[in-house]
FIRO-485549 format. One record per residue (C-alpha): residue number from 1; x, y, z; chain; residue in three letters. Coordinates in steps of 0.1 Angstrom, whole numbers, plus 5000, padded with zeros to 4 digits. Example, Ala and Ser with C-alpha at 12.3 -4.5 7.8 and 13.67 -1.06 7.14 Angstrom:
BEGIN
i | X | Y | Z | ch | aa
1 | 5123 | 4955 | 5078 | A | Ala
2 | 5137 | 4989 | 5071 | A | Ser
//
This chain:
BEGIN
i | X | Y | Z | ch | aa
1 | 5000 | 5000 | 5000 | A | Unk
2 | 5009 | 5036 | 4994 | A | Unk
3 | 5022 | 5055 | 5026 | A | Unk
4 | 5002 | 5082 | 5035 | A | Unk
5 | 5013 | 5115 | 5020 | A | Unk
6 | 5031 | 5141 | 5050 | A | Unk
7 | 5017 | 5176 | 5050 | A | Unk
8 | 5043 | 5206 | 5043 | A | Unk
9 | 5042 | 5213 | 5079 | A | Unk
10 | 5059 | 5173 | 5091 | A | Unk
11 | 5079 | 5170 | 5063 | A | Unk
12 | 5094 | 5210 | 5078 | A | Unk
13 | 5096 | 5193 | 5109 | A | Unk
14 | 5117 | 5164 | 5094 | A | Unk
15 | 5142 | 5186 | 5075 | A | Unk
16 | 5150 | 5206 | 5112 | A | Unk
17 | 5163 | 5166 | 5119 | A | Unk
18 | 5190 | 5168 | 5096 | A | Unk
19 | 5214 | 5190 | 5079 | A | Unk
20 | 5219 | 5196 | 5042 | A | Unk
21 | 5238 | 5169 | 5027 | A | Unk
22 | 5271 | 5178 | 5011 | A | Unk
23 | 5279 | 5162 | 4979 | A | Unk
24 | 5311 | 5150 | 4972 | A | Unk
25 | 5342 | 5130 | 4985 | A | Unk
26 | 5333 | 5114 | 5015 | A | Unk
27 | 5340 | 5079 | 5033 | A | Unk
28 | 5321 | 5048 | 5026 | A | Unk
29 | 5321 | 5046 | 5066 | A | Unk
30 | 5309 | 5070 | 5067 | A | Unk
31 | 5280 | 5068 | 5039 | A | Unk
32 | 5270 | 5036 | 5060 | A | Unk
33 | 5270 | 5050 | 5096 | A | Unk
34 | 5248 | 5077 | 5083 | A | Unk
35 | 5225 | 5051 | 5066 | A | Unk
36 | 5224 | 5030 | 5096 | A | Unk
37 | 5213 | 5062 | 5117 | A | Unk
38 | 5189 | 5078 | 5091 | A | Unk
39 | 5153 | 5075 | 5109 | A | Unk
40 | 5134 | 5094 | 5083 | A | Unk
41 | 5135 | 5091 | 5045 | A | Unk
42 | 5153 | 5121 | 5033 | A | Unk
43 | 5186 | 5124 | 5016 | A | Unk
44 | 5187 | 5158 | 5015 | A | Unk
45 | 5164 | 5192 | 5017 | A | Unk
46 | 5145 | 5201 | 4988 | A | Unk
47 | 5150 | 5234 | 4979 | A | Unk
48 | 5114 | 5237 | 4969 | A | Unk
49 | 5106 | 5242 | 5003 | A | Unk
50 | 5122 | 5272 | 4999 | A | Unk
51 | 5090 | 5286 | 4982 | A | Unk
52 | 5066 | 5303 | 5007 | A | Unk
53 | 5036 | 5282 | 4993 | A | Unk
54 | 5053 | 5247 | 4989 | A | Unk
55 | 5042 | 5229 | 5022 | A | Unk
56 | 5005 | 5241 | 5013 | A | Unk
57 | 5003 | 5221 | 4977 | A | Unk
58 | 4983 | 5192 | 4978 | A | Unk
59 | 5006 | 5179 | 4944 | A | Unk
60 | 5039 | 5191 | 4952 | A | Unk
61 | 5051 | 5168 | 4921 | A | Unk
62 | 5032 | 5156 | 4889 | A | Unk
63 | 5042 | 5121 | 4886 | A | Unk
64 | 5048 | 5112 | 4848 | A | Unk
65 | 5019 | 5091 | 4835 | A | Unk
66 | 5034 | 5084 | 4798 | A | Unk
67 | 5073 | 5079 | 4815 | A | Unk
68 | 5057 | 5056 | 4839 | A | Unk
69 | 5038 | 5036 | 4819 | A | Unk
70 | 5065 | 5030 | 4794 | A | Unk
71 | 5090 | 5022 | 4816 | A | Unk
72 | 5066 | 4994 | 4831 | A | Unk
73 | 5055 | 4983 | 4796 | A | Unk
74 | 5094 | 4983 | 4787 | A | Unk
75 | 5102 | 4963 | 4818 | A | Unk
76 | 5069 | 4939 | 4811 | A | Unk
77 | 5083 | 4933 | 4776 | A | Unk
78 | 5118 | 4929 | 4787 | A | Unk
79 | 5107 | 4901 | 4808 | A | Unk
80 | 5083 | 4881 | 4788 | A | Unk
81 | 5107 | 4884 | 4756 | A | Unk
82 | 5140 | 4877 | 4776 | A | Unk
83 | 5153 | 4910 | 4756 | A | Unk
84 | 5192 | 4915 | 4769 | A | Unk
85 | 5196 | 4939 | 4790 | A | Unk
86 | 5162 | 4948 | 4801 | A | Unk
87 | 5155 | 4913 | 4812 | A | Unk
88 | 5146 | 4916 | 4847 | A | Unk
89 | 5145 | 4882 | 4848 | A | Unk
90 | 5184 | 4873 | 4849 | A | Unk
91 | 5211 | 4853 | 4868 | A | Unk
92 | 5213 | 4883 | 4897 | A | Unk
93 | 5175 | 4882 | 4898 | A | Unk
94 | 5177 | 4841 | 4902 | A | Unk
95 | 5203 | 4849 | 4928 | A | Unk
96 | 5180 | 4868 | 4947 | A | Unk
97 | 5151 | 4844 | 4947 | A | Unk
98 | 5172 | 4816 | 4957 | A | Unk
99 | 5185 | 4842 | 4986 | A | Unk
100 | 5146 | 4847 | 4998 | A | Unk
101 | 5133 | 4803 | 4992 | A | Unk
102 | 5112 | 4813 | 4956 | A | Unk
103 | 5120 | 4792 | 4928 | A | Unk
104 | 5103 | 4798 | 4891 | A | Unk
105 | 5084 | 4772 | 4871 | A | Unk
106 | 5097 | 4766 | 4836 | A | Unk
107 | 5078 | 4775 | 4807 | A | Unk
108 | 5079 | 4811 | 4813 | A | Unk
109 | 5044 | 4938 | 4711 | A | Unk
110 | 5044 | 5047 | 4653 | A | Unk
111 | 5043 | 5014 | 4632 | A | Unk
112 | 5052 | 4989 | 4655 | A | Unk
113 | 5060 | 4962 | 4631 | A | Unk
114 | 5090 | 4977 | 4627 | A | Unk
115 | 5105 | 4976 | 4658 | A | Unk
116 | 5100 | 4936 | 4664 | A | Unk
117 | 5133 | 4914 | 4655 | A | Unk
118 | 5118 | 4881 | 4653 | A | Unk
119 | 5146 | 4861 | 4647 | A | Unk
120 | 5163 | 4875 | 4681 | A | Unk
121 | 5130 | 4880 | 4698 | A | Unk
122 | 5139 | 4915 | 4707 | A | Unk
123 | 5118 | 4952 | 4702 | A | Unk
124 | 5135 | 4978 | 4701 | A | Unk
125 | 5125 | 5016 | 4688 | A | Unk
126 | 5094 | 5023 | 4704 | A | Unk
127 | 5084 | 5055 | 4710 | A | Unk
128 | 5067 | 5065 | 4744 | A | Unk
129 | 5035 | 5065 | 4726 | A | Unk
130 | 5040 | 5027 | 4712 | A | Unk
131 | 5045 | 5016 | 4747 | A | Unk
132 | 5011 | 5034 | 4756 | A | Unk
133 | 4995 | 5016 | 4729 | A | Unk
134 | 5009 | 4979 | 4737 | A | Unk
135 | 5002 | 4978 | 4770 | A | Unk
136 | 4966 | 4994 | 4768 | A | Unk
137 | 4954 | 4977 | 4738 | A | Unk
138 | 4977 | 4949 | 4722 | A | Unk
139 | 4995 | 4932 | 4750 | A | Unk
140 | 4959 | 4919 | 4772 | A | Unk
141 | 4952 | 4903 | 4737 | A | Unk
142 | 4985 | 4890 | 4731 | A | Unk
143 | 4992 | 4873 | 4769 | A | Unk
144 | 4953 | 4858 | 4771 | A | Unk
145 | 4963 | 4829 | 4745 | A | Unk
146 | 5002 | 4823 | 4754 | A | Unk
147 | 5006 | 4827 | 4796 | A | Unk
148 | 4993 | 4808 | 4822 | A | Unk
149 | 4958 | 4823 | 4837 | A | Unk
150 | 4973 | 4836 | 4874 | A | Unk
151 | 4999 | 4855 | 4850 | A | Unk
152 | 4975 | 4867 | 4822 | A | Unk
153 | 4951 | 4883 | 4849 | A | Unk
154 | 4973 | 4906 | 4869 | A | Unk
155 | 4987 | 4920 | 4833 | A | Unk
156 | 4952 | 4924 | 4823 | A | Unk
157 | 4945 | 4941 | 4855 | A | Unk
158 | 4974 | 4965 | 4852 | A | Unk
159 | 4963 | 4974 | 4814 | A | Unk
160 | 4931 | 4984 | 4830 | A | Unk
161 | 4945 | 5007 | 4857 | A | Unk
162 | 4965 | 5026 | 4829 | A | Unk
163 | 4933 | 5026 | 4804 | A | Unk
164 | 4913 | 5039 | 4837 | A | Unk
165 | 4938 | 5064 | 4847 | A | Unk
166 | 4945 | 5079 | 4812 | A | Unk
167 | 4904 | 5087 | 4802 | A | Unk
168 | 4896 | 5117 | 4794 | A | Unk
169 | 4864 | 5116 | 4823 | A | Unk
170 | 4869 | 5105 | 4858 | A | Unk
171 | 4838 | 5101 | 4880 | A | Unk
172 | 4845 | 5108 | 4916 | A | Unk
173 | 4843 | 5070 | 4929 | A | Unk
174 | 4866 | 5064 | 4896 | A | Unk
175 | 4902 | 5071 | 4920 | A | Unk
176 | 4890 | 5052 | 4946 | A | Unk
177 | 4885 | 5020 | 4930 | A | Unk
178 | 4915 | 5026 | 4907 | A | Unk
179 | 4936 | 5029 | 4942 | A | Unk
180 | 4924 | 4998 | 4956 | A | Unk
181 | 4925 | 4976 | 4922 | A | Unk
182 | 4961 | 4986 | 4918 | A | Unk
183 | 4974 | 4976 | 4949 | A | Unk
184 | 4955 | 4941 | 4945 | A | Unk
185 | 4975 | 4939 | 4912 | A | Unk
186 | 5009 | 4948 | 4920 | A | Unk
187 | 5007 | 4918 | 4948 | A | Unk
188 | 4995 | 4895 | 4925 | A | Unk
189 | 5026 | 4905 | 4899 | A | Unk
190 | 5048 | 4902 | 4929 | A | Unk
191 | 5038 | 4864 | 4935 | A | Unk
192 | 5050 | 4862 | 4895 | A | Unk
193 | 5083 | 4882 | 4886 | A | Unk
194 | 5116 | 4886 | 4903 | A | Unk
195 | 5121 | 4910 | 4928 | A | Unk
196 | 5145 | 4926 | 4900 | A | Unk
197 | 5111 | 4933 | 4886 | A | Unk
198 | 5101 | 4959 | 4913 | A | Unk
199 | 5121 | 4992 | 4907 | A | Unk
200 | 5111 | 5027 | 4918 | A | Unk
201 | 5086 | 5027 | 4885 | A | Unk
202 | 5064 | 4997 | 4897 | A | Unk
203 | 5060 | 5017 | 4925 | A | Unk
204 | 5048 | 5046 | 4914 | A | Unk
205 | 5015 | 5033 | 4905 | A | Unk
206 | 5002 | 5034 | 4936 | A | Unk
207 | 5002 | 5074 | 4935 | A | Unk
208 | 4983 | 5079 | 4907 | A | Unk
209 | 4952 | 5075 | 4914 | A | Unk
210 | 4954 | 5099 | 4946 | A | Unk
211 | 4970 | 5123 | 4926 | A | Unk
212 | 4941 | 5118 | 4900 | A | Unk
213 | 4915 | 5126 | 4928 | A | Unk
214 | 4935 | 5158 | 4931 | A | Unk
215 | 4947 | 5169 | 4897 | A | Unk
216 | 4918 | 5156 | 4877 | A | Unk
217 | 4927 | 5135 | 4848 | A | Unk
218 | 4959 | 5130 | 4834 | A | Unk
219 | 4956 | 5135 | 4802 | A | Unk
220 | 4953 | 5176 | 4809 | A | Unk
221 | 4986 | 5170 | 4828 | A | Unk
222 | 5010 | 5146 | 4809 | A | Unk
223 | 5039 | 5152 | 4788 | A | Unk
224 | 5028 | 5144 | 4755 | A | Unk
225 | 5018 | 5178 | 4741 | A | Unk
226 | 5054 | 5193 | 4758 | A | Unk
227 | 5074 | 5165 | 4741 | A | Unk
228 | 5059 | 5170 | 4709 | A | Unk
229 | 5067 | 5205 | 4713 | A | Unk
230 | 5103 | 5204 | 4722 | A | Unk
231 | 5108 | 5180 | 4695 | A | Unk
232 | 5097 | 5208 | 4669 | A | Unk
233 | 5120 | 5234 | 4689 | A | Unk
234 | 5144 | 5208 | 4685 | A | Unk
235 | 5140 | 5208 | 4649 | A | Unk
236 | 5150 | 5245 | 4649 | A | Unk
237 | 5188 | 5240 | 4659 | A | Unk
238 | 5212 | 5242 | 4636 | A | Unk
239 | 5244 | 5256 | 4655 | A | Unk
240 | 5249 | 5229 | 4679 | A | Unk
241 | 5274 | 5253 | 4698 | A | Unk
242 | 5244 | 5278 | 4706 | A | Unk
243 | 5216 | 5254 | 4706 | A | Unk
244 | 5190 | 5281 | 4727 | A | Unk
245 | 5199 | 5308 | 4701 | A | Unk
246 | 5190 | 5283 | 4671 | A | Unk
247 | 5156 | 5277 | 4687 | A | Unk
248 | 5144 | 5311 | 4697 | A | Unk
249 | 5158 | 5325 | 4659 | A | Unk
250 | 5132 | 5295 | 4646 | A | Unk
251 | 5105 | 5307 | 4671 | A | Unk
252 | 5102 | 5341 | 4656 | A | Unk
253 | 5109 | 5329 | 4624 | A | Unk
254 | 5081 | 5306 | 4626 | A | Unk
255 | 5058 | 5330 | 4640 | A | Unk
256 | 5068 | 5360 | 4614 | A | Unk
257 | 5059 | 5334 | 4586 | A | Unk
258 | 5029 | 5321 | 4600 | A | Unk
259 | 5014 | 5361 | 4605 | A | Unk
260 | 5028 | 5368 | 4567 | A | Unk
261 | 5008 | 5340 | 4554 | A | Unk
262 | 4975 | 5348 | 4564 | A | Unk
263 | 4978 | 5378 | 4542 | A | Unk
264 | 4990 | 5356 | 4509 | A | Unk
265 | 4961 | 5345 | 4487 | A | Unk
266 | 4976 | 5330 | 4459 | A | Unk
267 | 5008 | 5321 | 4475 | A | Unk
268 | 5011 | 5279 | 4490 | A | Unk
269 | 5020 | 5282 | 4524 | A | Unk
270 | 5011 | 5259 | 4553 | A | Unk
271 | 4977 | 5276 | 4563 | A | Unk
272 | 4961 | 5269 | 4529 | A | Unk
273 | 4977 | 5236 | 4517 | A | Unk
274 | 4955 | 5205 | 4513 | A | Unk
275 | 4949 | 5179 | 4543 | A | Unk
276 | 4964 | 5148 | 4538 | A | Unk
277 | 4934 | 5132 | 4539 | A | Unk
278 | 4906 | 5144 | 4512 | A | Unk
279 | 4878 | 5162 | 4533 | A | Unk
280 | 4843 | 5154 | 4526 | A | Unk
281 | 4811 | 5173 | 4527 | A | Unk
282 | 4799 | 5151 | 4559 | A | Unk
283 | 4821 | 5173 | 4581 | A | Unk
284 | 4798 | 5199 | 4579 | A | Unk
285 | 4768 | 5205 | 4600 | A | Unk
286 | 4738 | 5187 | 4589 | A | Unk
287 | 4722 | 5201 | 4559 | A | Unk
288 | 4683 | 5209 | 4565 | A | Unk
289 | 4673 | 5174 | 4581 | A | Unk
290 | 4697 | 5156 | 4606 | A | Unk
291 | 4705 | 5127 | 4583 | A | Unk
292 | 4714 | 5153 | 4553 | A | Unk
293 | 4749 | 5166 | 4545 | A | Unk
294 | 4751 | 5188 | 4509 | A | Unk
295 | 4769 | 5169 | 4478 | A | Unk
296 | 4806 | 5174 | 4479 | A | Unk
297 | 4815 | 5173 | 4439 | A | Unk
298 | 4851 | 5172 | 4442 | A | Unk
299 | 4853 | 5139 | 4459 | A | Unk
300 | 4871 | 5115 | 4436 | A | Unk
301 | 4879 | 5077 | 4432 | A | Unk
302 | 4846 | 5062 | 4429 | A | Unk
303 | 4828 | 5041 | 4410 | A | Unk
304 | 4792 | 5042 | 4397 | A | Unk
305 | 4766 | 5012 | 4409 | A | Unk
306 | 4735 | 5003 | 4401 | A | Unk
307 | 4716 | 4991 | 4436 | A | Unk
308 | 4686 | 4968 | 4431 | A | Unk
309 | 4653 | 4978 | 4437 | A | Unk
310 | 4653 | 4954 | 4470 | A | Unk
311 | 4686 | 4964 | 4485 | A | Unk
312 | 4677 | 5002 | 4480 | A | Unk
313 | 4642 | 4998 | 4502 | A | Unk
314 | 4660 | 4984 | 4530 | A | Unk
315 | 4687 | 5017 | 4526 | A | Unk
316 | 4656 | 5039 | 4524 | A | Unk
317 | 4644 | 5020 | 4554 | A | Unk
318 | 4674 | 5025 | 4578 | A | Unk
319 | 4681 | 5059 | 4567 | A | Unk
320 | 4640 | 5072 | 4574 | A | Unk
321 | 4643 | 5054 | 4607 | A | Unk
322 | 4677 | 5072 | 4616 | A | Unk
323 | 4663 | 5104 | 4605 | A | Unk
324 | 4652 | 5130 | 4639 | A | Unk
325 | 4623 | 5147 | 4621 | A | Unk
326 | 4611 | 5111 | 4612 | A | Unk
327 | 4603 | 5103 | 4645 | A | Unk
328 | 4563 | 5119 | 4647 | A | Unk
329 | 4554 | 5093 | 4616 | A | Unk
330 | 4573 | 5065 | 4632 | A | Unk
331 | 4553 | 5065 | 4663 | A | Unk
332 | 4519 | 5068 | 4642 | A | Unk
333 | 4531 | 5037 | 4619 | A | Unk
334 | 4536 | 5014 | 4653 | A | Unk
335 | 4503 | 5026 | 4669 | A | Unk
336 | 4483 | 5022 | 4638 | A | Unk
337 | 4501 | 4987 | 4639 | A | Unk
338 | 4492 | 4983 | 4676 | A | Unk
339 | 4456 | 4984 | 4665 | A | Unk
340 | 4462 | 4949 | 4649 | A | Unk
341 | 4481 | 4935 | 4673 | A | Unk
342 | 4515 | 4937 | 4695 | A | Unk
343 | 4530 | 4905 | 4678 | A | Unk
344 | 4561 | 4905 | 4663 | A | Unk
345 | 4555 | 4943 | 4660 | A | Unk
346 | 4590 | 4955 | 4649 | A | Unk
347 | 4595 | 4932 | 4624 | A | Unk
348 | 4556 | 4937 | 4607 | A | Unk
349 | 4570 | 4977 | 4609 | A | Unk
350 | 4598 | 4968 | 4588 | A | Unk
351 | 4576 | 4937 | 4565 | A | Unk
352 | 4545 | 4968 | 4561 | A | Unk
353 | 4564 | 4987 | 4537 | A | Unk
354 | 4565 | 5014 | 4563 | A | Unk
355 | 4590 | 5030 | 4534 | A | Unk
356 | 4558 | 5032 | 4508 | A | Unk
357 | 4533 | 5042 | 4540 | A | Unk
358 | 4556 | 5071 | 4550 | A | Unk
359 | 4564 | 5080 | 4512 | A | Unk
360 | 4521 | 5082 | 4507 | A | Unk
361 | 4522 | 5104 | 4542 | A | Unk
362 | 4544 | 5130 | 4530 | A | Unk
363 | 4531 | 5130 | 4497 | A | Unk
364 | 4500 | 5140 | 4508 | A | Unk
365 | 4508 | 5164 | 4534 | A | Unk
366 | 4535 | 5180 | 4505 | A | Unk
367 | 4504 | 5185 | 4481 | A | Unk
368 | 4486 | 5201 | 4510 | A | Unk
369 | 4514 | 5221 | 4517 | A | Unk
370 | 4521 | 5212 | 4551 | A | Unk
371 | 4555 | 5199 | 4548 | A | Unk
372 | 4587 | 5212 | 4539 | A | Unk
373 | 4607 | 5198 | 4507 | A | Unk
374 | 4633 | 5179 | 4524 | A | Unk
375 | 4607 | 5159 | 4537 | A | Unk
376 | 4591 | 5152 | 4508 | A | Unk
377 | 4630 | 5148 | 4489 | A | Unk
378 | 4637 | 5121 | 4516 | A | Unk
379 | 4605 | 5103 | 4514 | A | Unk
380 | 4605 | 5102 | 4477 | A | Unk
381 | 4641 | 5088 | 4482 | A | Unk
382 | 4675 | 5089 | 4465 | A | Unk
383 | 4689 | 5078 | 4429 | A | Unk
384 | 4691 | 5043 | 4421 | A | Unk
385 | 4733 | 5050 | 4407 | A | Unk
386 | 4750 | 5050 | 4440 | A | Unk
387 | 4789 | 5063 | 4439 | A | Unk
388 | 4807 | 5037 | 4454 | A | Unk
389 | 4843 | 5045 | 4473 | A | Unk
390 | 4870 | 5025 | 4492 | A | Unk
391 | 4878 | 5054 | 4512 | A | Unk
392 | 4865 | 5085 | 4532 | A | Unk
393 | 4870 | 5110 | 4555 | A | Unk
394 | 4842 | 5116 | 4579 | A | Unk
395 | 4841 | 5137 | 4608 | A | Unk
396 | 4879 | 5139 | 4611 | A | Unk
397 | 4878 | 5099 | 4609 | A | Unk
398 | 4897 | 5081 | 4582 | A | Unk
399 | 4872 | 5048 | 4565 | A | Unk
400 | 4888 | 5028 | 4546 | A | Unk
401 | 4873 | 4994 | 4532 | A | Unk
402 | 4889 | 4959 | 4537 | A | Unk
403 | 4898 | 4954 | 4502 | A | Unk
404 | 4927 | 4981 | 4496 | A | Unk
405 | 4940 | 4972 | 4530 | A | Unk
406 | 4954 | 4941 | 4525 | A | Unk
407 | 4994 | 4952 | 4521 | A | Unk
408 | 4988 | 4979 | 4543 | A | Unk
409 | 5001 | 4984 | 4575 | A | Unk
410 | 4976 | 5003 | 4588 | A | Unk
411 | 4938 | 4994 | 4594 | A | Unk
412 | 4911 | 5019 | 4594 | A | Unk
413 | 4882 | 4990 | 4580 | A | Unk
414 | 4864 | 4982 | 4617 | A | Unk
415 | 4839 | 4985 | 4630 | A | Unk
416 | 4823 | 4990 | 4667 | A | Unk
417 | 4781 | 4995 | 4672 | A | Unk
418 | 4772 | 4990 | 4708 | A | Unk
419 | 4742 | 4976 | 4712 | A | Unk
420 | 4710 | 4984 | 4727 | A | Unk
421 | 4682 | 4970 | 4754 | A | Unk
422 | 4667 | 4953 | 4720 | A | Unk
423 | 4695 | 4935 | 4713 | A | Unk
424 | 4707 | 4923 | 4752 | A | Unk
425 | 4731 | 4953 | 4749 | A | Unk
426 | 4753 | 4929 | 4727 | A | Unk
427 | 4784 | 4944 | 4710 | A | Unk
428 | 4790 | 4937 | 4672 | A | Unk
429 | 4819 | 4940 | 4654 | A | Unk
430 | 4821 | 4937 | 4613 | A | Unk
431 | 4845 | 4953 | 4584 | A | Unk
432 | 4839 | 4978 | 4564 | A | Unk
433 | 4832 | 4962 | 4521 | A | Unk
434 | 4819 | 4990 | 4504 | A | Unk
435 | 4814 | 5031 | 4512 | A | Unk
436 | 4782 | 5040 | 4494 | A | Unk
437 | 4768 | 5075 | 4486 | A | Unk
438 | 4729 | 5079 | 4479 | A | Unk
439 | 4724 | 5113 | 4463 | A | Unk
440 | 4690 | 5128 | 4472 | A | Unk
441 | 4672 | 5156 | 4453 | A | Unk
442 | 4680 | 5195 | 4456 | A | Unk
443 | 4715 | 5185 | 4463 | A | Unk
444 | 4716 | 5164 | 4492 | A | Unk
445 | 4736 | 5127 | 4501 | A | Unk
446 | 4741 | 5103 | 4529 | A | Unk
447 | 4769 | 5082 | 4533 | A | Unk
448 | 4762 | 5044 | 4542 | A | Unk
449 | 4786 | 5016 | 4553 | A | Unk
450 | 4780 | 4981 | 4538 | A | Unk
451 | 4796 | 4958 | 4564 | A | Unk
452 | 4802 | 4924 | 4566 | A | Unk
453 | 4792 | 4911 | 4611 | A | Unk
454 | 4810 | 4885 | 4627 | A | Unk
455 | 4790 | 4860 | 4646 | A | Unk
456 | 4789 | 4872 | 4686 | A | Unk
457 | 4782 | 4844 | 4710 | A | Unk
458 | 4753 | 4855 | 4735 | A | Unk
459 | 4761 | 4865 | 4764 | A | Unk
460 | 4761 | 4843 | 4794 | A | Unk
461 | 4738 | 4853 | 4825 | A | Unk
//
């Protein structure tokens, strides 16, 4: 367990215990009887306490979420790969074991691909952000098939602490069971790897989660955004001698070209260049009706398709039912249904051509002059040519489809719909096979995803 945290006011006290150590030469004797003597555990006086308003912080130092976690995903690796030099698990470490009576059984994941030696079984390369990824997302998937069950469940636990602790929302019981799940987890990894294992990171752990209750969440606090940055200031040196001179001659330079290029029209400069991704028209707020967007004509690589007459009534089907403004003539189509009986009621919705009922609603109300036109445009439905793509950009999301992906190292083709009370709240997975645009009249297109579902096992109660 964490030791509780001193106030600014005993840790004052404490420092009055000691004086200020003096680095340099001194005796190992020495070094030893002050060791043996030392009650408290201080080395030496901060100097922050220098600062009138130090001993009233409540987070006198931010503890490094992304260093942290990639020094435990680096150790975790090190381990389970047997990686030289970053094995914990070596001769020393077997020393140690055999020191305290434990004895091992035998038998004991930027683009990442890169950085894996299979041959060697090594990884090296990986970024601070790689490590974040592997241990949060790849490594509970990789250890469930290939360690034994008492080892696969405290690293699952421990990829759950760091995916808890890194959300962007924390509720205010979130801390508290984070603190008490983490300290269950670090005593189940201690029954499993060497003491070697256990540095001052696999510590650090245990503070996190007190320091989230304080801070807030960590992701307004970590280093990611500053070590981004420094590696653009970085960028900026070219005098290695005067390295600080470089970077602040880049700073203004940056920020003189930046102001001149908002007034340059016909000039290519960084603030008018194309994305890397081509934008579409769906980025924009809806057009008229929720489910709208406006045609974007400049979209390319396509392919024109004819949909059949069946397949395009179950399209105009789930886009109606999606729509917002739909919902008055959805609720009159199930009570008139009602009226006939409550069996199998969704499905007679869908079987009743409520497409053709809702197309002969609006139709009437239109020549009556009730209703606006994008009403009657969506009831009336979309062309029969659809333009098909294998790629899209959508609400600052990249869509790809599974075809072109197959020598790419990338994969953007998934897909993730949670489900609902209706369904038993079961999650579905599929892949993205086609990226089809219905044009509607006066200028107007939706964008619908042809997916092929993998079968989800119910869920056990």
């Amino acid at each position: 367990m964490a030791p509780e945290s001193l106030a600014g006011v005993q840790v004052k006290e404490q420092f009055e215990c000691f004086d200020q150590a003096i680095f340099g030469k001194t005796t190992r004797k020495r070094k030893q009887h002050e060791e043996e003597n030392r009650w408290h555990n201080w080395r030496k006086k901060s100097i922050f306490f220098e600062l009138p308003y130090w001993d009233s912080l409540l987070i006198r130092h931010n503890l490094d979420v992304m260093r942290i976690e990639k020094n435990i995903c680096e150790s975790i690796l090190g381990t389970l790969l047997e990686i030289d030099g970053k094995c914990k698990d070596s001769e020393k470490a077997h020393l140690d074991m055999e020191h305290l009576g434990v004895k091992m059984p035998d038998g004991f994941a930027s683009n990442i691909k890169r950085c894996v030696d299979v041959k060697a079984c090594k990884v090296s390369g990986l970024k601070t952000h790689d490590y974040h990824v592997i241990l949060q997302k790849l490594l509970p998937l990789i250890v469930r098939s290939l360690l034994p069950q008492d080892v696969v469940i405290p690293l699952i636990d421990l990829s759950r602490f760091f995916n808890g602790i890194c959300s962007k929302e924390l509720v205010e019981a979130d801390p508290d069971k984070l603190s008490s799940s983490i300290e269950e987890t670090l005593c189940r990894l201690e029954m499993i790897f060497p003491p070697a294992f256990f540095d001052i990171m696999m510590h650090l752990p245990v503070h996190l989660a007190e320091e989230a209750k304080l801070g807030g969440p960590v992701t307004y606090r970590w280093m990611y955004p500053v070590e981004r940055y420094l590696r653009t200031l970085k960028g900026y040196v070219r005098n290695k001698a005067h390295p600080e001179g470089s970077i602040a001659e880049g700073y203004i330079s940056e920020e003189c070209l930046t102001f001149c290029a908002r007034f340059l029209e016909d000039v290519d400069t960084k603030l008018n260049q194309f994305d890397r991704h081509e934008s579409a028209a769906v980025n924009e707020p809806p057009s008229g009706l929720s489910i709208f967007s406006a045609i974007d004509y400049s979209k390319k690589g396509f392919i024109m398709e004819e949909i059949s007459t069946e397949d395009l009534l179950k399209m105009r089907h789930y886009i109606i039912t999606n729509c917002d403004e739909v919902s008055p003539w959805i609720d009159e189509h199930m009570d008139d249904l009602r009226k006939e009986g409550t069996i199998n009621l969704n499905k007679r919705h869908k079987e009743q051509q409520f497409v053709h009922w809702f197309e002969r609603k609006i139709r009437k109300q239109q020549e009556e002059g009730i209703n606006s036109d994008l009403l009657y445009f969506l009831a009336k439905g979309p062309d029969f040519r659809a333009c098909v793509f294998n790629r899209c950009f959508i609400n600052g999301f990249l869509f790809r489809t599974a075809s072109i992906e197959k020598n790419l190292t990338t994969r953007n083709s998934g897909v993730y719909v949670k489900g609902d009370s209706s369904t038993g709240n079961m999650a579905w997975y599929g892949v993205f096979q086609k990226i089809i645009t219905l044009d509607f009249a006066n200028q107007k297109e939706v964008v619908l995803f042809q997916c092929d579902w993998y079968d989800v096992p119910a869920q056990r109660i």
